[in-house]
N, C-alpha and C positions, 0 to 999 in steps of 0.2 A: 920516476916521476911521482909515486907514494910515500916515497921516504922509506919505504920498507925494505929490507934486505935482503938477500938472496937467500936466509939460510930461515926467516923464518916465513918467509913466501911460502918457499917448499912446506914448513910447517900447518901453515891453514891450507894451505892444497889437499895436505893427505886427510886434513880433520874435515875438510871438504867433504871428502870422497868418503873416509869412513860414515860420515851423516849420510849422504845420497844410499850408499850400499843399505846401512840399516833402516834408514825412510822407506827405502824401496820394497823391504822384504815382507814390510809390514800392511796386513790387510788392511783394505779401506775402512773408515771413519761408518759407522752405523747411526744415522741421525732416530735418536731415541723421543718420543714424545712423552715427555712427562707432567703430570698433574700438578695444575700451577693453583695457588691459594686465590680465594676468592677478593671481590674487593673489597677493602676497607680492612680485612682480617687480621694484616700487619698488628705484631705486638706494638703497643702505645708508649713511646719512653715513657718512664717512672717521673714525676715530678721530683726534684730537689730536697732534699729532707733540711736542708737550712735559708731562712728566708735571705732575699737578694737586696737589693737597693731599691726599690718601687714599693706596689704594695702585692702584685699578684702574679705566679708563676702560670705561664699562657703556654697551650700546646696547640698549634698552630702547624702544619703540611708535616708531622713528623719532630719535627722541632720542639723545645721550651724554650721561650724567651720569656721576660721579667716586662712587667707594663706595670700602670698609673690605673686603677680604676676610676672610672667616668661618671655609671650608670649600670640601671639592669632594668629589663621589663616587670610589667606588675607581675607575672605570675612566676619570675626568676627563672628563667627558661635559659634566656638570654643577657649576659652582659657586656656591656660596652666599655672599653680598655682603649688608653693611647699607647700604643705599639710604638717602638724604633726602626722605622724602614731607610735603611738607606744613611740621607744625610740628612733625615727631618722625622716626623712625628707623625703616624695616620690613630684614625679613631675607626674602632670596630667590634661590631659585635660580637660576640663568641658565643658556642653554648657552654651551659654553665657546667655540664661534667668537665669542658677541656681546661677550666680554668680553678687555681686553687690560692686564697686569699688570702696571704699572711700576716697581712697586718689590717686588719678589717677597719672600714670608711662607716661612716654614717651612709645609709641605704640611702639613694637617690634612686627615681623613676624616671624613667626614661621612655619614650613611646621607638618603637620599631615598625618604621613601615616598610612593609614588602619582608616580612618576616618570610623564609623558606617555607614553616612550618603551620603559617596562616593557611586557612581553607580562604578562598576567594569569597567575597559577599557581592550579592547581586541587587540591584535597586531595581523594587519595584516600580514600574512609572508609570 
């Protein structure tokens, strides 16, 4: 019914067997806990040493990808890049260590609200 022959049946039979016998001889599996790295400590891919088609090589979840620069906050913190997602274009911020500018733009300013790294302002009322 497998298509398989009588001669080499018998052949995975015994390799079978010789696996179970030596599986069997062998002590249990010791689950070992080992010291895992912290977050974020992952080495950082190297950005690209030759410039790409856009203007700026972006390192984004592990990643480098190539974007368009947009903008950047006044105190250059932060710049905004259109990115290739998909089968379209998003705009986003980045910080500016993850990003390296090959072919440099005229600085625009750009406002960032809800910056990560904003302290919150409270109004007096």
């Amino acid at each position: 019914m497998t298509g398989i022959g009588d001669r080499l049946g018998e052949l995975l039979i015994d390799e079978w067997v010789t696996h179970r016998t030596v599986t069997a001889s062998r002590p249990a599996a010791v689950v070992v806990d080992l010291p895992l790295p912290e977050p974020g400590s992952a080495p950082q891919p190297a950005f690209p040493a030759v410039p790409g088609r856009r203007h700026a090589w972006v390192r984004r979840a592990g990643r480098i990808t190539d974007a368009h620069y947009r903008g950047q906050t006044e105190d250059g913190a932060w710049i905004q890049l259109q990115l290739r997602t998909g089968k379209g274009q998003s705009l986003a911020f980045v910080r500016s260590k993850d990003v390296r500018i090959y072919h440099p733009q005229p600085v625009v300013i750009v406002t960032y609200i809800g910056r990560p790294d904003e302290q919150p302002t409270t109004r007096a009322g």
